[in-house]
C-alpha positions in Angstrom: -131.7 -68.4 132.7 -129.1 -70.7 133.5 -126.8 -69.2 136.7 -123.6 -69.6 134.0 -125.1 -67.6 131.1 -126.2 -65.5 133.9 -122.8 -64.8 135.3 -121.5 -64.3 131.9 -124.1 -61.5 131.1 -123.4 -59.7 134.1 -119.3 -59.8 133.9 -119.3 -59.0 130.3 -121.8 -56.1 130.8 -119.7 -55.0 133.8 -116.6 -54.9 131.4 -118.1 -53.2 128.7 -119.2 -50.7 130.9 -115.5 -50.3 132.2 -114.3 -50.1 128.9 -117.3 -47.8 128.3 -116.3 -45.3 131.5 -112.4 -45.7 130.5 -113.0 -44.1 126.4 -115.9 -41.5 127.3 -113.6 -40.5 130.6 -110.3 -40.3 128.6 -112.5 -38.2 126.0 -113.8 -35.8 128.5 -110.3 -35.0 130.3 -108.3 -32.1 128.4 -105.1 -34.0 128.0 -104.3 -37.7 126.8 -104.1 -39.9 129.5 -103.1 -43.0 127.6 -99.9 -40.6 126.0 -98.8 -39.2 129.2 -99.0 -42.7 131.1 -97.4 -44.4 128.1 -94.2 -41.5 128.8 -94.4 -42.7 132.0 -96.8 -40.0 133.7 -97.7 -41.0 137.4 -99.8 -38.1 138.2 -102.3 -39.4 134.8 -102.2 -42.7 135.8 -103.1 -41.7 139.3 -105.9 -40.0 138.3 -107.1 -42.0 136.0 -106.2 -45.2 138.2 -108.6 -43.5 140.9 -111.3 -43.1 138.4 -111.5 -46.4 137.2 -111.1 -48.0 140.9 -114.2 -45.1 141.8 -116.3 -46.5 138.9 -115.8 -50.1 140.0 -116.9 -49.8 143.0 -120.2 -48.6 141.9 -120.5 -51.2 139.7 -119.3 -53.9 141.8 -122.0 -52.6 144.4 -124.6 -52.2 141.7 -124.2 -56.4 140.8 -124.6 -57.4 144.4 -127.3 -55.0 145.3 -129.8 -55.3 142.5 -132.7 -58.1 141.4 -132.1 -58.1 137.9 -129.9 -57.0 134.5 -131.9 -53.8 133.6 -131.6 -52.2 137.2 -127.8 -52.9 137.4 -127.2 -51.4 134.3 -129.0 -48.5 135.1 -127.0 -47.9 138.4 -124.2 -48.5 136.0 -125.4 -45.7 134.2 -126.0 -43.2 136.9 -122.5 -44.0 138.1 -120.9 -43.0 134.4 -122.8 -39.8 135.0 -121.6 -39.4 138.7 -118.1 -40.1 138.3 -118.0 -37.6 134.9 -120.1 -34.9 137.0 -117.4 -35.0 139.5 -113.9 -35.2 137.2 -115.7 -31.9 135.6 -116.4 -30.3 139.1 -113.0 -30.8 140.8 -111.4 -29.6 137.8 -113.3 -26.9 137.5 -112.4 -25.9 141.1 -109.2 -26.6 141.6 -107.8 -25.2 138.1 -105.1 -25.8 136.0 -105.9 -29.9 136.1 -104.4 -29.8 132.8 -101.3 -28.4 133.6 -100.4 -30.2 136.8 -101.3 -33.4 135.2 -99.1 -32.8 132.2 -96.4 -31.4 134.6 -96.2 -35.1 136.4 -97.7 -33.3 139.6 -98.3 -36.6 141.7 -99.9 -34.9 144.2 -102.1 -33.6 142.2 -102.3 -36.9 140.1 -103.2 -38.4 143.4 -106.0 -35.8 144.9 -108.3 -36.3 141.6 -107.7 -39.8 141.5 -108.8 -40.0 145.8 -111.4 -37.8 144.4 -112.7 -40.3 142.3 -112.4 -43.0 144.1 -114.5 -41.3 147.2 -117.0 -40.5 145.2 -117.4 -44.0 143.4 -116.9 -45.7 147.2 -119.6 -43.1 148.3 -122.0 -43.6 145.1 -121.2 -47.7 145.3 -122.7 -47.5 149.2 -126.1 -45.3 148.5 -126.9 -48.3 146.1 -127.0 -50.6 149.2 
């Protein structure tokens, strides 16, 4: 395959699968992220910032670590799976997610977001 289609497979893939983390994510979490960062919610755009910049990683990693399309799109996969495991872990632990996040609790906004983001870092380095 030419090294231009090639590219072009790979970065639309990798979008799609943003896009892809970004509705089932936004699905999963109790309250509307889009909403409460359209009323100008940091604590939900935190969070969800984090999650997105988590998932990335792993997917950046997963493009410059693998051979070919199939196995990056199934580390792509996993890391979907990861990053959801974890939102619905730390939520479950520390409580009332919902609440802070509607309440504009930045701090709160910003531990699930660092959350996320350790986890993708973390999950983007055991694909190396």
């Amino acid at each position: 395959m030419p090294a231009i289609l090639n590219y072009l497979l790979h970065l639309f893939t990798a979008v799609a699968l943003v896009l892809a983390f970004f509705v089932v994510y936004t699905r999963v979490t109790p309250y509307d992220e889009v909403l409460l960062v359209r009323q100008g919610n940091a604590a939900a755009a935190l969070s969800l910032g984090g999650s997105l910049l988590g998932f990335s990683a792993t997917i950046a990693s997963s493009l410059v670590h693998t051979m070919d399309y199939y196995q990056f799109a199934g580390w792509a996969f996993g890391a979907l799976v990861v990053q959801l495991l974890v939102y619905v872990i730390a939520t479950r632990l520390l409580r009332m997610a919902k609440d802070q996040i509607e309440a504009n609790n930045c701090a709160f906004g910003g531990l699930l977001g660092a959350i996320s983001l350790s986890i993708g870092v973390i999950n983007a380095g055991c694909i190396s």
